[in-house]
C-alpha positions as CSV (number, residue, x, y, z in Angstrom):
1,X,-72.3,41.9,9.1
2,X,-69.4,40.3,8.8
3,X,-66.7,38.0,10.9
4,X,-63.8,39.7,13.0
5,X,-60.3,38.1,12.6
6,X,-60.6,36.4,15.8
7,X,-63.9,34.9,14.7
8,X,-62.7,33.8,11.8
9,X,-59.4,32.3,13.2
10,X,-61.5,30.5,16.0
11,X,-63.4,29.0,13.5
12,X,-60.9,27.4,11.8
13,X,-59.0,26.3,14.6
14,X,-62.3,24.4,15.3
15,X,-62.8,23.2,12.0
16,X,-59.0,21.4,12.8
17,X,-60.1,20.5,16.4
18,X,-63.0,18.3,15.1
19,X,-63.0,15.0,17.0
20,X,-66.0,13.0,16.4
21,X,-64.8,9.1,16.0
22,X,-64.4,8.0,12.8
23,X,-65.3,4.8,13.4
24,X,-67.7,2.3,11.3
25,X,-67.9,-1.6,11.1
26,X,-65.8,-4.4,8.8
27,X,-69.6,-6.0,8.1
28,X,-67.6,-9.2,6.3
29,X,-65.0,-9.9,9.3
30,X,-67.5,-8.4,12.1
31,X,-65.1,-5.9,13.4
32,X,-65.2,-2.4,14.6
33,X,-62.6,-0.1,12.9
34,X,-61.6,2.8,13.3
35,X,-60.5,4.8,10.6
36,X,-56.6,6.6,10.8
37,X,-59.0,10.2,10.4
38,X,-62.1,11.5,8.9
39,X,-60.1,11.6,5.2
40,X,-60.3,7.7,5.6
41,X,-63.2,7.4,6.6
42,X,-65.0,9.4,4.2
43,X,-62.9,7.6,1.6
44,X,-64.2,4.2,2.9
45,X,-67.9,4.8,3.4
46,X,-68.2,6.9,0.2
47,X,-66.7,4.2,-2.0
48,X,-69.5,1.6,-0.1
49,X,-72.2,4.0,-1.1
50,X,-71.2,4.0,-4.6
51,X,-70.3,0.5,-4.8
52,X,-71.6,-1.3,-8.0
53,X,-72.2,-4.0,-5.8
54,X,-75.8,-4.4,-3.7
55,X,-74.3,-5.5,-0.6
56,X,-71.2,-3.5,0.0
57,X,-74.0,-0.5,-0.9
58,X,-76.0,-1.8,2.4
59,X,-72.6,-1.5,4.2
60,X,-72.1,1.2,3.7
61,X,-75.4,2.9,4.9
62,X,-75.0,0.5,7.7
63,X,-72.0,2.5,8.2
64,X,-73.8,5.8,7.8
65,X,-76.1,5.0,11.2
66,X,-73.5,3.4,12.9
67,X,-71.1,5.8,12.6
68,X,-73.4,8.9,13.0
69,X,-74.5,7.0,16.2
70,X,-70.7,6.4,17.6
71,X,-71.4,8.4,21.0
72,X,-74.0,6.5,21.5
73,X,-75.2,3.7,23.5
74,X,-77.7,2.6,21.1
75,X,-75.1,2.3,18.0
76,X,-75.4,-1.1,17.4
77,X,-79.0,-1.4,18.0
78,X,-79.8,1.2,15.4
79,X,-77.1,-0.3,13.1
80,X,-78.7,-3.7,13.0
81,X,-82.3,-2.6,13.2
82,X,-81.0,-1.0,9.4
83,X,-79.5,-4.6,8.2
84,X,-82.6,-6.4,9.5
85,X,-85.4,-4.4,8.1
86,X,-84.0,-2.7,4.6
87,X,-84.9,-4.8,1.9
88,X,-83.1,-5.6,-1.1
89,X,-85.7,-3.1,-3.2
90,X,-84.8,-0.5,-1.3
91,X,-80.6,-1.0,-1.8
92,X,-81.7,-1.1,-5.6
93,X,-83.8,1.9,-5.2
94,X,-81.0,3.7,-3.5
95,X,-78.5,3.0,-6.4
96,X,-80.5,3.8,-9.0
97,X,-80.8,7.5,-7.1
98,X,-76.8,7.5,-6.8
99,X,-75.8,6.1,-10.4
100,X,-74.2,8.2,-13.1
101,X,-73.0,10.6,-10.3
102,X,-76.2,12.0,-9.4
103,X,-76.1,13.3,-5.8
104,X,-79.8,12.2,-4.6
105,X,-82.0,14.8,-2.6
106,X,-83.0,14.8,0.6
107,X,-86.9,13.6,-0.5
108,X,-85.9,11.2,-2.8
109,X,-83.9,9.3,-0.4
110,X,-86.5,9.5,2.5
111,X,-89.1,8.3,-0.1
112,X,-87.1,5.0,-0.1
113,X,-88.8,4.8,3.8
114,X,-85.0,2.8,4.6
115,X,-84.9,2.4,8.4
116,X,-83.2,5.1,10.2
117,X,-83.3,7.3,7.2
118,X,-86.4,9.2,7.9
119,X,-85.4,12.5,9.1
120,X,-82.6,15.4,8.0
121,X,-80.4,14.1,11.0
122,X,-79.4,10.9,8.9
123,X,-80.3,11.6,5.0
124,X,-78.2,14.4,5.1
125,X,-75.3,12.2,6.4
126,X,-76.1,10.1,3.1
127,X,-75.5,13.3,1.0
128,X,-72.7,14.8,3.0
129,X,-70.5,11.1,2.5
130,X,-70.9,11.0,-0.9
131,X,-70.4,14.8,-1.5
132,X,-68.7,16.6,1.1
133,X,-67.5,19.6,-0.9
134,X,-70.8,20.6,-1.3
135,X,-73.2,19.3,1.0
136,X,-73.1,18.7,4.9
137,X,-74.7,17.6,8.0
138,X,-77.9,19.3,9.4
139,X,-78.8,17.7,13.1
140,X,-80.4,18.5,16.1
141,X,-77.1,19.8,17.8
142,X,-76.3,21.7,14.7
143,X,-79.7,23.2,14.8
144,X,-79.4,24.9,18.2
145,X,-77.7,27.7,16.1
146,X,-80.7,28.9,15.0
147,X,-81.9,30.3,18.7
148,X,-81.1,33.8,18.1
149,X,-83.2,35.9,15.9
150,X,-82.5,36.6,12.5
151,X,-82.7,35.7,8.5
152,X,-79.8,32.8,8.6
153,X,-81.1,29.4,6.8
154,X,-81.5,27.7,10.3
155,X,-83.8,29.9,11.6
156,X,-86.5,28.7,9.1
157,X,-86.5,25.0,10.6
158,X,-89.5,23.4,12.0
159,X,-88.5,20.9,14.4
160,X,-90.5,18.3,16.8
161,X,-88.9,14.9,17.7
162,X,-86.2,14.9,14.3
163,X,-85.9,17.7,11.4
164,X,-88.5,16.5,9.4
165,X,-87.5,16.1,6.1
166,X,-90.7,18.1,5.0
167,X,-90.4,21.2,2.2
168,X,-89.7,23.9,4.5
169,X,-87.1,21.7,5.9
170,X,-85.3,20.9,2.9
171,X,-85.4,24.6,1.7
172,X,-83.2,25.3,4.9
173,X,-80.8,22.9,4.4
174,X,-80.0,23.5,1.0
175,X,-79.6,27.2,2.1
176,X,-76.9,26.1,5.2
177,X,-75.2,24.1,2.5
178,X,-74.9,27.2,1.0
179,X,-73.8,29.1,3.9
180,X,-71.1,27.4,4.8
181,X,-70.0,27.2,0.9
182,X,-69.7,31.3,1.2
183,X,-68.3,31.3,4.7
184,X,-65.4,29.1,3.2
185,X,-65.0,31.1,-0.2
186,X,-65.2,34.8,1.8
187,X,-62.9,34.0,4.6
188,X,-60.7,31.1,3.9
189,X,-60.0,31.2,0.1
190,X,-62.0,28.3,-0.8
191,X,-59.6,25.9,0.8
192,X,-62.4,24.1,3.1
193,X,-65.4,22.3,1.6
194,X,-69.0,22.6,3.3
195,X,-68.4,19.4,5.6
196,X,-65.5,21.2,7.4
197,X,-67.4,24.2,8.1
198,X,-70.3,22.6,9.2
199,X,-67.5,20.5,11.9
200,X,-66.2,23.3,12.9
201,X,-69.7,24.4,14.2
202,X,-70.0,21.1,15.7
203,X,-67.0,21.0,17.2
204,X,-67.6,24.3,19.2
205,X,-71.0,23.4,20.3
206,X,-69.8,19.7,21.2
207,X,-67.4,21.5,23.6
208,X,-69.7,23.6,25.4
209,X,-69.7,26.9,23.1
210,X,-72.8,27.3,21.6
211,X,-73.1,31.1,22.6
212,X,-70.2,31.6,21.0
213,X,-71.0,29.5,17.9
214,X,-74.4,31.5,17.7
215,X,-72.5,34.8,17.2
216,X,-70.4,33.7,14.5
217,X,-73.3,32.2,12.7
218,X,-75.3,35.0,13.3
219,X,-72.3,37.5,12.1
220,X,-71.6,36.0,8.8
């Protein structure tokens, strides 16, 4: 199958409409920021994640659970519950798996057992920040695509409370990585990366158009 111009033009037009808040947290001053857009942001959290330096490393996966939890009312409970129980071993572990450029996977990251790093949800945030060209984010909201039969890579996801990041799991996120990699090379010339294709999806099931989001995923 493939997309009709409308399809493809709605798509886009969400992929521009993305509006979740690009907000994180000045960890030094205490302060919440938010960032001018999601260029900035990525920018900022990225260079925290690859930081040579231990602490501004924890920051910045601070930043990757409070950010990821900025609609809710739980973000800075699930942002300090990271700072108080990840241990210096861990932060170590974590940029060991990141040095030299390496882009970790999903299981080596959940085998660091962080807190709030044990499902797809937020490990794939981890991967997405620090390559968005390539890699995106798989979460529960994202996975309500997959209700409508067929062979797409989200319909092979086993799900209970979180996305589990189990083998099955990780097969089908690697393969909507790669989904939205061809939908941006077939239909928009390459000019998108994965992360804005995977937002535009967001974006239209955020606002209340998951049916419609299910034919286009279905289509392509």
């Amino acid at each position: 199958m493939t997309l009709t111009t409308q399809q493809v033009n709605d798509l886009e037009t969400s992929i521009n409409h993305y509006a979740f808040p690009p907000d994180y947290f000045d960890f030094i001053n205490g302060t919440p920021m938010t960032a001018r857009d999601m260029t900035v942001l990525e920018a900022t959290i990225n260079n925290m994640l690859l930081s040579a330096c231990a602490q501004q490393v924890k920051y910045g996966l601070a930043n990757v659970v409070y950010w990821g939890n900025a609609n809710a009312g739980y973000q800075t409970h699930r942002t300090n519950k990271f700072l108080n129980g990840v241990t210096n071993q861990q932060i170590q572990q974590f940029q060991a798996l990141v040095a030299n450029g390496n882009i970790p996977t999903l299981q080596s990251v959940k085998q660091l057992r962080m807190p709030q790093f044990s499902g797809i949800s937020f490990v794939s945030k981890i991967i997405a920040f620090i390559d968005p060209g390539n890699y995106c984010v798989l979460d529960l909201l994202l996975a309500r695509l997959r209700n409508l039969p067929g062979q797409k890579a989200l319909h092979g996801l086993t799900i209970t409370t979180q996305i589990g990041v189990t083998r099955n799991n990780c097969a089908a996120y690697y393969a909507w990585c790669e989904e939205c990699l061809a939908i941006n090379n077939r239909y928009y010339g390459g000019r998108y990366r994965a992360v804005d294709i995977e937002r535009g999806f967001f974006n239209f099931i955020q606002n209340d158009q998951l049916a419609y989001a299910q034919q286009i995923y279905i289509a392509i």
